[in-house]
DRENZA-573539 format. One record per residue (C-alpha): x, y, z; residue in one letter. Coordinates in steps of 0.02 Angstrom, whole numbers, plus 32768, in hexadecimal, padded with zeros to 4 digits. Layout:
DRENZA-573539
XYZA
...
//
This chain:
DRENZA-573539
82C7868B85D4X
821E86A28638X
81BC862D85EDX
811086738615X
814A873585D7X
818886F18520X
811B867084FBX
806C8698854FX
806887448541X
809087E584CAX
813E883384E5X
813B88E884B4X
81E388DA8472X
81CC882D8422X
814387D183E9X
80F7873A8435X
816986A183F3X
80F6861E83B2X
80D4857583F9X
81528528836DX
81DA859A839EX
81E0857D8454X
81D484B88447X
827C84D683B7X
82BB85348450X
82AD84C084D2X
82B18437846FX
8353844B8409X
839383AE8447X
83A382FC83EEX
82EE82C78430X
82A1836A841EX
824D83438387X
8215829183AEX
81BF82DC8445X
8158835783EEX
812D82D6836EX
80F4825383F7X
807E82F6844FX
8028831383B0X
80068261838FX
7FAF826A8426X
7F598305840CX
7FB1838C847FX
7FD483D583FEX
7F5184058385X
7F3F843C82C6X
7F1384DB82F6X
7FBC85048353X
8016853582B9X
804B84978274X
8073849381D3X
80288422813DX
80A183BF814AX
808C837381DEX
800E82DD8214X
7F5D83038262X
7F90826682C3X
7ED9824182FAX
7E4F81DF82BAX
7DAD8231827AX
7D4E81AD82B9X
7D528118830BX
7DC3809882B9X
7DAA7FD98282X
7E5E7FC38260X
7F067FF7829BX
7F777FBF8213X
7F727F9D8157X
7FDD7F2180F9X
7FC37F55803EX
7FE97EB77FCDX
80257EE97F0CX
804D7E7C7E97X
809F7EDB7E05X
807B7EC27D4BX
7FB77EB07D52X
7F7A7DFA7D82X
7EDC7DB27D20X
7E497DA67D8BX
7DFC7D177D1DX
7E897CA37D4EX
7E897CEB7E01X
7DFD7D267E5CX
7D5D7D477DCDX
7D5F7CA87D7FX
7CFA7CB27CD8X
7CB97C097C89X
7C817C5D7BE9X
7D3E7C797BB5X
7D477BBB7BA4X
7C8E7BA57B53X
7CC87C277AC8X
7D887C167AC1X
7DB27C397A22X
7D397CB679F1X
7D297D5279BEX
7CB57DCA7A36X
7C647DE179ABX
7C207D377981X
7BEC7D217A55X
7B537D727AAAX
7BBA7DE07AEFX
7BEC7E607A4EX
7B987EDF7A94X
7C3D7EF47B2BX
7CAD7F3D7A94X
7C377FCA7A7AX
7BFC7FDE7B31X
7C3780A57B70X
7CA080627BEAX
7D1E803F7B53X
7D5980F47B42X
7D0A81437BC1X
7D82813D7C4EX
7E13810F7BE9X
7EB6816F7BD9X
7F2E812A7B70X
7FE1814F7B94X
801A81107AEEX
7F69811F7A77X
7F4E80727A30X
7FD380187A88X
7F527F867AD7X
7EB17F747A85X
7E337EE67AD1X
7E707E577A6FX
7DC87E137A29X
7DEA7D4C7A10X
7DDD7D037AB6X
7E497CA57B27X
7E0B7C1B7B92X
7E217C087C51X
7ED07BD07C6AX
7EBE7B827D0DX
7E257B3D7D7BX
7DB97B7E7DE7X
7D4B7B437E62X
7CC97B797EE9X
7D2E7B847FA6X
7D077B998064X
7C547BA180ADX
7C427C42804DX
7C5A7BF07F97X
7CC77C787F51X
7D107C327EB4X
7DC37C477E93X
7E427BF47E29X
7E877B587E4BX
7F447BD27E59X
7EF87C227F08X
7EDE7B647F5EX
7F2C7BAD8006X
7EBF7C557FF5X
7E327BEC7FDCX
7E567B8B8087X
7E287C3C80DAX
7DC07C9E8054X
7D347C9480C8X
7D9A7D2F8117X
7DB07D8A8077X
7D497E00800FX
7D617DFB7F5FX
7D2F7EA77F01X
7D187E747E45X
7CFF7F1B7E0BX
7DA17F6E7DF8X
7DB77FF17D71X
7E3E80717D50X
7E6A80F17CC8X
7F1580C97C97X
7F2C801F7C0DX
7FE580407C33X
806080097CC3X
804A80B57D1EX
7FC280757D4FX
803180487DCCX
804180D97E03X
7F9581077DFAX
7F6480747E77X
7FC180C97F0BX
7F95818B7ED5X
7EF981737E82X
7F3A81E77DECX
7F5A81C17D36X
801881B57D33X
801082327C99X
7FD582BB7D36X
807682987D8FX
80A082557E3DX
802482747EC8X
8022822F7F9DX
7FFA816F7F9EX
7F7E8124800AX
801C80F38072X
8064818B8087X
7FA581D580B2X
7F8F81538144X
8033818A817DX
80108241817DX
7F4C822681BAX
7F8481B1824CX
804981B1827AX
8098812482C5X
806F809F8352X
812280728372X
81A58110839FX
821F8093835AX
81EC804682C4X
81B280BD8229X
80F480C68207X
80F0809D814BX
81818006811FX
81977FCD807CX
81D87F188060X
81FC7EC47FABX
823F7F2A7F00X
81D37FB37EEDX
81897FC87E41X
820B80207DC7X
823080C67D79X
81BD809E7CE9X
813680987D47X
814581017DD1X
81D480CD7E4AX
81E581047EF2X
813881707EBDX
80D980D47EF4X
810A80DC7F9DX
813C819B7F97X
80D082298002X
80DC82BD7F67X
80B883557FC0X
808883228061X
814A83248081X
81D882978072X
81C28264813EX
812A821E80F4X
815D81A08075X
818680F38099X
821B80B280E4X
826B80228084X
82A87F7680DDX
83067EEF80C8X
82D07E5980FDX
83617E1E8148X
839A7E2F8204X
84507E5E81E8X
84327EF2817AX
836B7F0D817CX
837C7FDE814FX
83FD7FE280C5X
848B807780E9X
843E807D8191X
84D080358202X
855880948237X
85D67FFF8226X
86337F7F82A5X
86B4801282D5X
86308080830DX
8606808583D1X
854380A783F2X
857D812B845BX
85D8819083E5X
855481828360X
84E881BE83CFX
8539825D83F0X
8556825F833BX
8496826F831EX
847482E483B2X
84E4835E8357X
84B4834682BFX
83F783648312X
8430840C8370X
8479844982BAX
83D88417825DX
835D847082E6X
83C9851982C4X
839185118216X
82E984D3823FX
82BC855582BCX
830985CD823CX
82AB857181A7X
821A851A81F6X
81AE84F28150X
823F849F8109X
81F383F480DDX
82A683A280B5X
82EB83DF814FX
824B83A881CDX
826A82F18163X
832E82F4817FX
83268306822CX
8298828D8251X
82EA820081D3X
838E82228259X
8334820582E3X
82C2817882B0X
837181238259X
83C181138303X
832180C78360X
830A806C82D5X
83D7800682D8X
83977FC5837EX
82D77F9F835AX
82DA7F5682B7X
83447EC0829FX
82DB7E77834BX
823D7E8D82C2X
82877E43823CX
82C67DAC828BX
827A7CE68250X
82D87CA682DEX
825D7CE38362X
81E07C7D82EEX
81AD7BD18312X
81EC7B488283X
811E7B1E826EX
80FE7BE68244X
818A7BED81C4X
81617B4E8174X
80A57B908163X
80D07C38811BX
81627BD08094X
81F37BF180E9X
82337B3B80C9X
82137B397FFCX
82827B9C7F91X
81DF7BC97F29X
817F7C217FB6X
82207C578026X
82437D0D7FE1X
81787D3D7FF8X
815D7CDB808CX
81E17D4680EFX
818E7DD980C2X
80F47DAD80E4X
81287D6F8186X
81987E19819DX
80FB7E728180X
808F7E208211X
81287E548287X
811A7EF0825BX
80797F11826FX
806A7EB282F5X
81137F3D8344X
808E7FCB8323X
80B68000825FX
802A803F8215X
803C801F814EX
809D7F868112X
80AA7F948056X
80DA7EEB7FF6X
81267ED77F49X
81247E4C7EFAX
816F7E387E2EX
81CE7EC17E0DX
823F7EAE7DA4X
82827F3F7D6DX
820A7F5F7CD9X
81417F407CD3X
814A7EB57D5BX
813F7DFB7D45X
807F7DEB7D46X
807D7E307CA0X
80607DA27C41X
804A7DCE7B89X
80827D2D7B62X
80957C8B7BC3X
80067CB57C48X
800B7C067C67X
80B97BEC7C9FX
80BF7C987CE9X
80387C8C7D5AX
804C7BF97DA1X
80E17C1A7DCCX
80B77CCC7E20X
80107C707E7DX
809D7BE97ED3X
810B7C6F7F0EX
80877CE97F5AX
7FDC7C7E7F84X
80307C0F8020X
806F7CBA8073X
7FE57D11805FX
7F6C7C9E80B5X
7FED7C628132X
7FE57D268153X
7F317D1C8154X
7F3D7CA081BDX
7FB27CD18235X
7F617D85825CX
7EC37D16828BX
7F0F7CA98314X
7F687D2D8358X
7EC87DAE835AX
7F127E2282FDX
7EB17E018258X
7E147E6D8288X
7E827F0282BCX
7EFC7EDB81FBX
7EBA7EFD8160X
7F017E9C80D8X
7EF97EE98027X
7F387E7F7F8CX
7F367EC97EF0X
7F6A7EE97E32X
7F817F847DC3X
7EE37F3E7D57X
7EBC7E947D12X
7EDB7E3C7C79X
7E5D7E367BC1X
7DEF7DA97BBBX
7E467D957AFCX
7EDF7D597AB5X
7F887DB47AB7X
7FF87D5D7A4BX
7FD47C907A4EX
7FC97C937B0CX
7FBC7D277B64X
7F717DB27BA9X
7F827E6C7B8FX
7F5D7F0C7C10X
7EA57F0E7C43X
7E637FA97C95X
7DAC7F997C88X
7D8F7F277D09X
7DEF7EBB7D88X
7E017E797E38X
7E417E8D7EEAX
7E2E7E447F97X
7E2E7E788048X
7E1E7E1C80EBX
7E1E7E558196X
7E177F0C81DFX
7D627F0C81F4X
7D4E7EBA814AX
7CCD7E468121X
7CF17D8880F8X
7CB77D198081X
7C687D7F7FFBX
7C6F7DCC7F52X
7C3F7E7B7F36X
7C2E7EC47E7AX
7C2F7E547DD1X
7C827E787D20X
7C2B7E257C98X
7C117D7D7C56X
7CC47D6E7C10X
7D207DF37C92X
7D3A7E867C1EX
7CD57F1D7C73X
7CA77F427D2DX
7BF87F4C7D1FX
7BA87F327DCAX
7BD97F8F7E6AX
7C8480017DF0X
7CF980357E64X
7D9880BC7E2BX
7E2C808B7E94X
7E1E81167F14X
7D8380B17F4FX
7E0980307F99X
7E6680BF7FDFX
7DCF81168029X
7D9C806D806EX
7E48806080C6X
7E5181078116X
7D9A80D08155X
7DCF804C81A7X
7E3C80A781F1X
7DD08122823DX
7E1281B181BAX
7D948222814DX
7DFB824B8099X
7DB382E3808FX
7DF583138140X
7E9C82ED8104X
7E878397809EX
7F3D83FB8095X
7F2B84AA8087X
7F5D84E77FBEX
7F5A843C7F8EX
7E8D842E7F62X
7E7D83767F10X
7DF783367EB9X
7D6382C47ECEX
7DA982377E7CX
7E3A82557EF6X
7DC7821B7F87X
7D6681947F4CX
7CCE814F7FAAX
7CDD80AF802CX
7CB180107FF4X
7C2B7FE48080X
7BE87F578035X
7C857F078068X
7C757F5D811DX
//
């Protein structure tokens, strides 16, 4: 084929092949595609070559604070009064109506209704009477942020973190699971997550490793499932990619077995790659078929590359004891955790964490017991996650790693039963450290007794749009053509925190 005749120039018996078709041409082979996905990521080839929406812009908009996110969730909505927006009043009133405190004016503030949804109407109401402070809290660091007395290790580094008090989503519900990660009411259907978003906006750092891991049970069909870390209609090679933490088998179905010799899986995938890129060159919009053969080619790197990330025993016995790796109450988190610096530290882009699932609403939700339940949750998660903290720092990673913890909404301020909790959208809590994130401060306020954002309101897609920030992305550059999303989609960065 001349080259320069086909491709550069019009043929007046053919027209000129486009850019796509030539590289399927040349590039039929088993690293075909990998190569064209490595020259976009850095920029050779650009948007306006024909690529379809499906595929990354693989630049940043601007320049980036951070390379890598690892986004923290801890399913079944924790309470931010016995976490991270302690609220003495709770104790001064306990056992009070609203009504009967100076603060009856909350139940009839327009925050009530306003940007509530219900998924089931009257399901969980505010719970008037109200519950005391079931743990501590006191002032910690130089910075004086005051947190439980459950967060003791988080405290030993809060001077790193930013707390954002001022939380608020639309859904009373568990999908509000779902709407953490998509920013839309579940009851709107499944949208991209802020994972899969990074992913498309940015690609990967590591030719070997997937961009956007997932570690830990993701949240259940209930209240979302694989939507949480799922990429909608940006196409399926941008969702996340699920791990096990466990060096022998750390991509489940991924090995091709003892009996198998490298060598003749590999020729196994390179013919399975030169079938696929017939269809594809015949087909090239297919966004099942541009998945399939990346997810082949990424699965192979991937047998070699992996289980040398997810191994403890490259760890020193000091780092494992300090992210719990030697209690049975902290072990299961603390590898993750620990997983998660590795892999951000190999070049992945967007570790996403799960911690509670349990096949239903998740184990925060404590409608009853909040005590017991709690407690127990704070021990297993609050040594890993400042050991990770802490670990980032020493190593210098922490200013280039955001760190995002955070819960589907809070709990109310009244009782649930004799002692508990129910959903509480109206206002609740996260933290972030690192990534060009401030330390040591608190930015927003809910009221005297924690039931409403009222200073500083942020709708979840203000944490997303603060993440893509970070990383150097604009939302609204993230635009896909027939896909026009809406305002609330975007969300405005926190800067405050900045």
């Amino acid at each position: 084929m001349n080259v320069h005749q086909n491709f550069g120039h019009q043929s007046p018996c053919r027209p000129s092949a486009s850019r796509r078709s030539f590289l399927s041409d040349v590039g039929m082979g088993f690293t075909g595609l990998a190569l064209g996905s490595m020259l976009f990521r850095d920029g050779v080839v650009r948007a306006d070559d024909g690529v379809s929406a499906g595929t990354s812009v693989g630049m940043a908009h601007q320049q980036p604070k951070a390379k890598s996110v690892i986004w923290i969730f801890l399913v079944g909505g924790m309470s931010q009064m016995e976490s991270f927006d302690p609220k003495p009043a709770l104790n001064k009133y306990a056992g009070m109506s609203v009504d009967e405190t100076p603060f009856k004016s909350i139940l009839d503030s327009p925050y009530l209704k306003k940007n509530l949804r219900e998924f089931i109407p009257g399901l969980h109401h505010p719970h008037p009477k109200l519950y005391p402070m079931q743990i501590g809290h006191r002032r910690r660091g130089e910075s004086g942020l005051d947190i439980s007395d459950w967060w003791p290790h988080l405290g030993d580094v809060i001077d790193d973190v930013a707390l954002v008090r001022s939380m608020w989503t639309t859904d009373n519900n568990h999908g509000a699971q779902l709407q953490f990660h998509t920013g839309r009411h579940a009851l709107e259907g499944q949208f991209p997550t802020i994972g899969s978003w990074v992913h498309y906006g940015l690609g990967s750092l590591n030719d070997d490793l997937p961009s956007f891991c997932v570690i830990g049970t993701p949240i259940a069909d209930c209240c979302g499932g694989l939507g949480a870390h799922g990429a909608n209609y940006l196409g399926p090679e941008h969702s996340g990619i699920q791990l096990n933490v466990d060096p022998t088998s750390p991509l489940p179905f991924a090995t091709p077995g003892a009996d198998v010799f490298q060598e003749e899986q590999r020729s196994q995938f390179e013919l399975l790659g030169r079938l696929n890129q017939l269809s594809a060159t015949e087909y090239p919009e297919d966004p099942a078929l541009r998945a399939r053969i990346k997810s082949y080619e990424l699965a192979f790197r991937m047998q070699s590359a992996l289980p040398n990330v997810i191994d403890f025993a490259a760890e020193t016995q000091n780092t494992q004891a300090m992210y719990g790796l030697t209690q049975d109450s902290t072990r299961t988190f603390g590898q993750q955790c620990l997983v998660a610096r590795r892999l951000v530290e190999s070049g992945v882009r967007f570790v996403q964490l799960f911690h509670g699932s349990n096949g239903g609403a998740g184990a925060w939700d404590a409608h009853g017991g909040l005590k017991s339940n709690h407690s127990t949750l704070c021990g297993q998660v609050d040594q890993p996650i400042a050991a990770l903290l802490k670990d980032l720092k020493q190593r210098g990673l922490l200013e280039e790693t955001l760190v995002v913890i955070g819960t589907e909404f809070g709990r109310t301020p009244g009782f649930q039963n004799s002692d508990g909790r129910d959903h509480h959208p109206y206002g609740f809590s996260v933290a972030l450290a690192g990534g060009g994130v401030k330390g040591g401060i608190a930015h927003g306020a809910t009221d005297e007794i924690g039931f409403h954002a009222v200073e500083d309101r942020h709708y979840v897609t203000d944490l997303h749009a603060t993440v893509l920030h970070q990383l150097g992305l604009e939302s609204r550059r993230l635009e896909v053509p027939g896909r026009k999303r809406l305002e609330l989609d975007h969300g405005t960065p926190i800067h405050a925190i900045l």
